[in-house]
N, C-alpha and C positions, 0 to 999 in steps of 0.2 A: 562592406561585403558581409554577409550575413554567415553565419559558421556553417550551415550545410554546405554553401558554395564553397567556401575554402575546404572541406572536407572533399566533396566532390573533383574541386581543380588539385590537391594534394592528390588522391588516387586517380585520376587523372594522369598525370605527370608518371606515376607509376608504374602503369598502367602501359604508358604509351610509348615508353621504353627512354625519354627524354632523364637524359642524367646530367645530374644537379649536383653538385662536389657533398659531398656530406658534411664537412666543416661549417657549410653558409646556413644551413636550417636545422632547426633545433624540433624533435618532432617527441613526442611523447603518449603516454595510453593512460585510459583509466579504466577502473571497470565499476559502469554505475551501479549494478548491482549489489557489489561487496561495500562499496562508498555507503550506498543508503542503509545496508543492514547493520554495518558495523558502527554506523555513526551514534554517537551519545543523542542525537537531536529523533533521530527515528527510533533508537530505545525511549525515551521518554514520551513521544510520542502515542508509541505503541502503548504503552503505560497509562496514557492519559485517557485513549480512546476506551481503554478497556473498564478502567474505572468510569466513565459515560455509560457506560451499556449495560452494566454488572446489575443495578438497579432493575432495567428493562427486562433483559434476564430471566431473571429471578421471579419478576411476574409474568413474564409467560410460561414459566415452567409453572409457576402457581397455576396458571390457569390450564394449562394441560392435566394438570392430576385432579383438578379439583373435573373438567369432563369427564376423567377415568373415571372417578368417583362415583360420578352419576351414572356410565355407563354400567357400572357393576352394581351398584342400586338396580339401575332396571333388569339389569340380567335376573340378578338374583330376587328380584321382590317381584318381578312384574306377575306372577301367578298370582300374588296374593292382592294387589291394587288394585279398583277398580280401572274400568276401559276410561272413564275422564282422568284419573291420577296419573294412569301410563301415555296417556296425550300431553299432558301437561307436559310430564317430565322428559318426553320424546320432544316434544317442540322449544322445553327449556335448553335441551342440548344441543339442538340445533341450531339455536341462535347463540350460543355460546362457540359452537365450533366455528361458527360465520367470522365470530367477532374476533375468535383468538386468528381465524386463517388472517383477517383484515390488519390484525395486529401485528402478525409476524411479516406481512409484507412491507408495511410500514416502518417497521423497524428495520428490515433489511436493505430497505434504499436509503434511509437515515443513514445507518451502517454506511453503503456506498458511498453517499454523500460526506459524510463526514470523513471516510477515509482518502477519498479523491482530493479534500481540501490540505487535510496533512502532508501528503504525497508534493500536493503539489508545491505547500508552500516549504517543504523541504527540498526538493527538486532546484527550486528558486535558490537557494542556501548553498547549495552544491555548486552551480553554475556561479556563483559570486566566488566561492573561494578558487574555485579553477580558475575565474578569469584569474582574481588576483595572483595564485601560482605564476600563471602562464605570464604575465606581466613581471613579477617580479625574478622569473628566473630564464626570461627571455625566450621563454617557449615561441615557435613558429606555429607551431599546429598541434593539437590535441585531439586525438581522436578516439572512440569508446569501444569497449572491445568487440561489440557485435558488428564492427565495421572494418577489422582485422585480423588478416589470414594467419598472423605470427606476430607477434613481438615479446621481444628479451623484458626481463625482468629490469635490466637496469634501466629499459625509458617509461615502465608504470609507475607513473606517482599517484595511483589512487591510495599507498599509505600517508604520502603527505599531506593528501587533500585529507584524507579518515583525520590525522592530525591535527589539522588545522581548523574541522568543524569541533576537533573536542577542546581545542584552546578556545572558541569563539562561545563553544555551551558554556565551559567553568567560567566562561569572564561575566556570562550573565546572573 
């Protein structure tokens, strides 16, 4: 059974007023959100992405001043250049603004790209140490907070899970 159905048959049951002794099911919360911001594995990630980009950066900012440049060149010089030197320099900024707009959108789906894989292959990290939790301390059901109206503090083990991706980052 696939975990949304047991999510689903869990609130269900709930839901449907059917009572279940609370002794027989062991049910518990996480909250994905705090799991992946606080975890060691999505700091260093974050860390990793940003050193990727810092480079890229860095020249498009280069290349945005260095248009300014030109733009304030023509401003200030175009009375004194002749009509071919103010074409020139009008059509050299123009292809420069093309190249830097092509630039930044490329970079920006890179960006996505490369963040959607981190995400995801941390996501994948989180779902492995919850099963193991859930296996090992006999969890029935685990459910995430956007899928619950209430829950006490004493059945979130999203610090354990937080814990037990930072024993699994120092181990490597």
């Amino acid at each position: 059974m696939n975990r949304f159905a047991g999510v689903l048959i869990g609130l269900g049951l709930c839901v449907s007023g059917t009572s279940v002794p609370a002794g027989d099911y062991v049910i518990a919360v996480i909250d994905p959100t705090r799991i992946m911001q606080q975890s060691p594995q999505y700091e260093a990630a974050s860390a990793q992405l940003e050193k990727e980009v810092s480079e890229r950066k860095e020249k498009l900012a280069e290349q945005q001043k260095q248009i300014a440049e030109l733009e304030q060149k023509l401003k200030r010089d175009a009375a004194l250049m002749s009509e071919d030197e103010v074409q020139r320099l009008t059509t050299d900024i123009s292809k420069r603004k093309r190249k830097l707009k092509y630039a930044e959108a490329e970079f920006r789906e890179d960006m996505s790209l490369r963040n959607n894989e981190l995400n995801t292959k941390l996501t994948k990290q989180v779902e492995e140490v919850v099963t193991e939790l859930a296996r090992e301390e006999s969890i029935d059901l685990i459910v995430s907070d956007n899928l619950v109206f209430h829950a006490s503090e004493r059945i979130d083990i999203s610090d354990k899970v937080i814990g037990r991706l930072r024993e699994k980052f120092e181990a490597r």
